[in-house]
C-alpha positions, 0 to 999 in steps of 0.5 A: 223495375221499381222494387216494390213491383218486383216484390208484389210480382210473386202474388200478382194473378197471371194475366187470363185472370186479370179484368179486360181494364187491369191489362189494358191499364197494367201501370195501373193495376199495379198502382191499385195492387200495392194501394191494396196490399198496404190498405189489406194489412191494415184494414181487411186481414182476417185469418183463422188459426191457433191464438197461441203456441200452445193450441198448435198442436195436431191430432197425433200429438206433434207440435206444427207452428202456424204461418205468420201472416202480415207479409208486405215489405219495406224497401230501399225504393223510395217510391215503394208502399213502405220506403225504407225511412229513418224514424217511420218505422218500430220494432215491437219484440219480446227478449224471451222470444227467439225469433223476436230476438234475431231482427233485435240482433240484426238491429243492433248488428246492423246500426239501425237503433237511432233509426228503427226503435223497439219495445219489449214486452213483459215477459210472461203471458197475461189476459189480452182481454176481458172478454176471452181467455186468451194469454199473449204478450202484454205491456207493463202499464208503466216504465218500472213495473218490469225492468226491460219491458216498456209501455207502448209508446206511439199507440197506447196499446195495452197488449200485442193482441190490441196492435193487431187488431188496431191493424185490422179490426178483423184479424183472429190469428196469433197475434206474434211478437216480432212485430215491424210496426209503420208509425204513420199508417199505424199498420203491421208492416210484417210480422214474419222474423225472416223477412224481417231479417231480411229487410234488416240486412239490405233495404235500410243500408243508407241510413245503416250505421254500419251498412257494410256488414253482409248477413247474407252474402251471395258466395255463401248462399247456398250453405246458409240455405243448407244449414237453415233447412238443418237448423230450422226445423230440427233445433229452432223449432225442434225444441218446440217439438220436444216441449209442446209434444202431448204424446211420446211418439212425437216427442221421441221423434223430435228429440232425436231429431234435434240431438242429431242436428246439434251433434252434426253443428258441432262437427261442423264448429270442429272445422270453421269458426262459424256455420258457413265459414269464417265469415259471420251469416244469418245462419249463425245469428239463427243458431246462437237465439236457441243455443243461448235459451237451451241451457237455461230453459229448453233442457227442463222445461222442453225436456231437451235434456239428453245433453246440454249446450255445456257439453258440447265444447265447440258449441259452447264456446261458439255460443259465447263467441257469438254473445260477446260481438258487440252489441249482441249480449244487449240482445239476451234478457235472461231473466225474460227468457226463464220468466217466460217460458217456466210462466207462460205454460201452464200445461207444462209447469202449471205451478210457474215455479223458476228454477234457480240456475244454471247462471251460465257466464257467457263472457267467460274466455273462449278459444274460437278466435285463436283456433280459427284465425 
């Protein structure tokens, strides 16, 4: 079976909904189906949801992310709708993002730069048109106008918003970095970091400078998926929990939460060099996108601040452990991380004001590798 069938199978209609013709002409349908699938993204995606992170928050006062929505697939499978291409492909991020850093992470991790490029954008959220209020992410105009950031290259957008809607002129949803952008049908391949992560680890290994590294290796499935369901909700997003909450009752909720799954983490790190062994997964590269924003932002802006990253000793060195694998710290902007958040919520911090630390040395010595041989 061709990958990209496989791929489609989970959101192909069972067999009484299909037309009398569709299942007499089955190669067909599928023909038709994945030709829908790439022109649906690109041309009729049209959602309703909250523009920014700071509209998702509920009646009660709790913060709940919203859904990404451009779900298609690259594969390895030549004759897939999106063949895994060297060249064909760009990774638009942004280094304040978390979950925009993690697919930069496995781009780097993997080898895939002179195969898959990226741009970042600025740092702090600005008007994405006249004709509205909305903040999201914007280009910088030129090249020096903020350093890491970069003009879009392939379709002059001036905003993330614009490439979404260059994507589908009907889409009203959160236009969200990271984007997994197709060069040549000019369309949002994916904008879910999972998937993205995914499709990083396997369908581009041929043209991977280093195809051999598994982030996801099958032994080890079942406790990455146990330390993703612990990480995910409690820590990744339970910073946002804390940070986004507009009532105290959320707030508690979310920073006992998030407290006690870091506390469970640093047993965890107490007995094995990473989170599912000593082999380096997806779990860690999970982990390490918010532990390495947790200190310099997350404790007083997220008012996170019942213990720091600092504090935990293995949780430190494990965090300077994971920044120091090449190619890794070229991942972390920190600049772009505190403009970021302290400027992009003004409901939060609506003076803008950066503080001036902690300046924390994440190339400083750790004990992780000597402990864990």
């Amino acid at each position: 079976m061709p990958r990209w069938r496989a791929i489609l199978l989970p959101i192909i209609p069972s067999h009484h909904h299909l037309s009398s013709h569709a299942r007499s002409c089955p190669l067909l349908f599928y023909h038709r189906l994945a030709t829908a699938c790439t022109l649906s993204t690109a041309t009729t995606l049209s959602v309703k949801m909250a523009r920014s992170a700071l509209d998702e928050v509920t009646d009660s006062g709790a913060f709940d992310r919203s859904p990404s929505t451009f779900r298609t697939f690259v594969s390895r499978d030549s004759s897939a709708p999106f063949p895994a291409v060297a060249g064909r492909y760009h990774l638009y991020v942004a280094y304040a993002c978390p979950w925009a850093s993690r697919c930069l992470a496995y781009l780097k991790l993997k080898g895939l730069d002179s195969a898959i490029g990226f741009t970042s954008v600025k740092p702090i959220f600005g008007r994405t048109k006249e004709s509205d209020n909305h903040l999201g992410w914007v280009f910088p105009a030129t090249r020096d106008e903020e350093p890491g950031a970069e003009p879009d290259p392939f379709n002059g957008a001036k905003t993330v918003r614009e490439l979404y809607e260059i994507a589908s002129t009907k889409y009203t949803g959160k236009p969200t970095v990271p984007v997994l952008w197709d060069k040549q049908l000019k369309t949002v391949v994916n904008n879910e970091s999972s998937e993205i992560i995914r499709m990083l680890n396997t369908e581009f290994n041929e043209i991977a400078e280093n195809p051999g590294l598994e982030l996801n290796p099958a032994h080890l499935q079942a406790s990455i998926d146990e330390i993703n369901d612990l990480v995910y909700d409690a820590i990744n997003n339970g910073v946002y929990k804390c940070g986004f909450a507009k009532k105290q009752g959320p707030y508690d909720e979310a920073v006992i939460n998030l407290y006690n799954a870091l506390d469970k983490c640093e047993e965890i790190l107490s007995k094995q060099r990473y989170m599912c062994g000593n082999q380096l997964t997806k779990a860690d590269v999970r982990l390490f996108v918010t532990l390495i924003r947790f200190d310099e932002v997350y404790a007083v802006h997220f008012k996170c601040n019942k213990k720091l990253i600092r504090e935990y000793p293995n949780l430190f060195n494990y965090t300077k452990d994971i920044y120091q694998i090449p190619g890794m710290s070229s991942t972390v902007n920190t600049e772009h991380i505190r403009k970021h958040y302290y400027g992009s919520h003004p409901s939060i911090n609506p003076y803008g004001i950066i503080p001036a630390g902690p300046s924390i040395d994440y190339n400083a010595p750790h004990d992780r590798e000597k402990l864990f041989l």
